[in-house]
C-alpha positions in Angstrom: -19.9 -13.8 15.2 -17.2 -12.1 12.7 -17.0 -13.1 9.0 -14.1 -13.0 7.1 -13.2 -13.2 3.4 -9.9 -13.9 2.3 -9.7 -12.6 -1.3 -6.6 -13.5 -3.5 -6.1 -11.3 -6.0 -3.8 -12.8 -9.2 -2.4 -10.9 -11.8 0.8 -10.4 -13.8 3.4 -8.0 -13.6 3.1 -6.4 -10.6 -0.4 -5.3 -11.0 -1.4 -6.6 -8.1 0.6 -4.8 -6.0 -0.3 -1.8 -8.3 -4.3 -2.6 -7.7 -3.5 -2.5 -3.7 -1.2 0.8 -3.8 -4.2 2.6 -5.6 -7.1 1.1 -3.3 -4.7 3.0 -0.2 -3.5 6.2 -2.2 -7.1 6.9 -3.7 -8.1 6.5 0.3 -10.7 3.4 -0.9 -9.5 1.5 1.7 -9.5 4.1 4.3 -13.2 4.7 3.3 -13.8 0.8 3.7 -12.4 0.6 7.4 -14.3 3.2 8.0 -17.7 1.5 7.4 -19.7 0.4 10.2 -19.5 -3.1 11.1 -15.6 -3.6 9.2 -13.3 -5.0 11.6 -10.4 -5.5 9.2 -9.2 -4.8 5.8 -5.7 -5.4 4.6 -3.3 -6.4 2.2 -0.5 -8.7 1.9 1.5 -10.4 -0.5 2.7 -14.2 -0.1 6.4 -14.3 -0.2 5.7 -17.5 -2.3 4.1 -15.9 -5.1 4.8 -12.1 -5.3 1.9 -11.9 -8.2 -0.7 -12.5 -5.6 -2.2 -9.9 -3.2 -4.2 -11.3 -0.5 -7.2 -9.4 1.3 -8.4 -10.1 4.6 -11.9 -8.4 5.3 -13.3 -9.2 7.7 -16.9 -7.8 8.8 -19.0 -8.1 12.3 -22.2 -9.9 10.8 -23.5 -11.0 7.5 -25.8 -7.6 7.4 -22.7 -5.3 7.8 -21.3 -6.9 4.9 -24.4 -7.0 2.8 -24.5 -3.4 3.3 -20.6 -2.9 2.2 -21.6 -5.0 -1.4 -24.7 -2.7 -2.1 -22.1 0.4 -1.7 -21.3 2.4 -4.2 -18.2 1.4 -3.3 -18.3 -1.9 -4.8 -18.7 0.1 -8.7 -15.0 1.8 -7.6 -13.5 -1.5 -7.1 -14.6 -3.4 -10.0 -13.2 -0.8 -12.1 -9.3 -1.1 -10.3 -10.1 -4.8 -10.9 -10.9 -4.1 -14.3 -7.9 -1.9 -15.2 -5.2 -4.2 -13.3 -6.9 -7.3 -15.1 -7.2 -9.2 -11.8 -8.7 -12.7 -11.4 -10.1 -13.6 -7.8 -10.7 -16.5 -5.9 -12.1 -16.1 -2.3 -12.5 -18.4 1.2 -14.9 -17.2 3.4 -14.6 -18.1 7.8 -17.4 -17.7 10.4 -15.4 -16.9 13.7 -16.1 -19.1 16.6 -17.2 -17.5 19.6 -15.6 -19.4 22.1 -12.2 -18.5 20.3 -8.9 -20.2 20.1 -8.9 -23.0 22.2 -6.5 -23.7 25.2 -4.4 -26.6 24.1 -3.8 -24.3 20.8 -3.0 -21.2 22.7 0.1 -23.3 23.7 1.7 -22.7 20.7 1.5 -19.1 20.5 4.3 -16.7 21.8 3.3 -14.0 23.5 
């Protein structure tokens, strides 16, 4: 089982972008990857809404991510939230261990 969070990140002029260049230049989100039990961390931005930085993190159990949230880690990134002024919202997924069905398989293009 894999969790994911998918974290939007909202802000206003361009400090979104600004929030996610700092978490890779100050290596935070090197140091993340890096943890035990992270399967994926990056950033995008929705071509919709260029204010908006989305996160995928996505962790190999609950206990891998409990583990990230009691870092120190955690302290680092609330202060980049704080001095970009970012509001959140966040979806979380449980993967499904049999995977992506057949019939949907059909649709992808390998």
């Amino acid at each position: 089982m894999s969790i994911t969070v998918n974290l939007y990140y909202k802000g206003q002029n361009g400090s979104t972008k600004k929030f996610a260049q700092e978490m890779e230049d100050r290596g935070i989100a090197d140091a993340i990857r890096a943890e035990d039990g992270n399967e994926k961390y990056e950033y995008f931005i929705p071509m919709s809404d260029p204010e908006t930085v989305l996160l995928i993190d996505s962790w190999r159990d609950q206990e891998s991510l409990d583990r990230h949230h009691a870092s120190s880690m955690m302290a680092e990134i609330a202060k980049l939230r704080e001095k970009y002024d970012l509001h959140m919202t966040a979806e979380r997924y449980i993967s499904d261990e049999a995977g992506l069905p057949a019939k949907d398989q059909a649709f992808l293009r390998k």
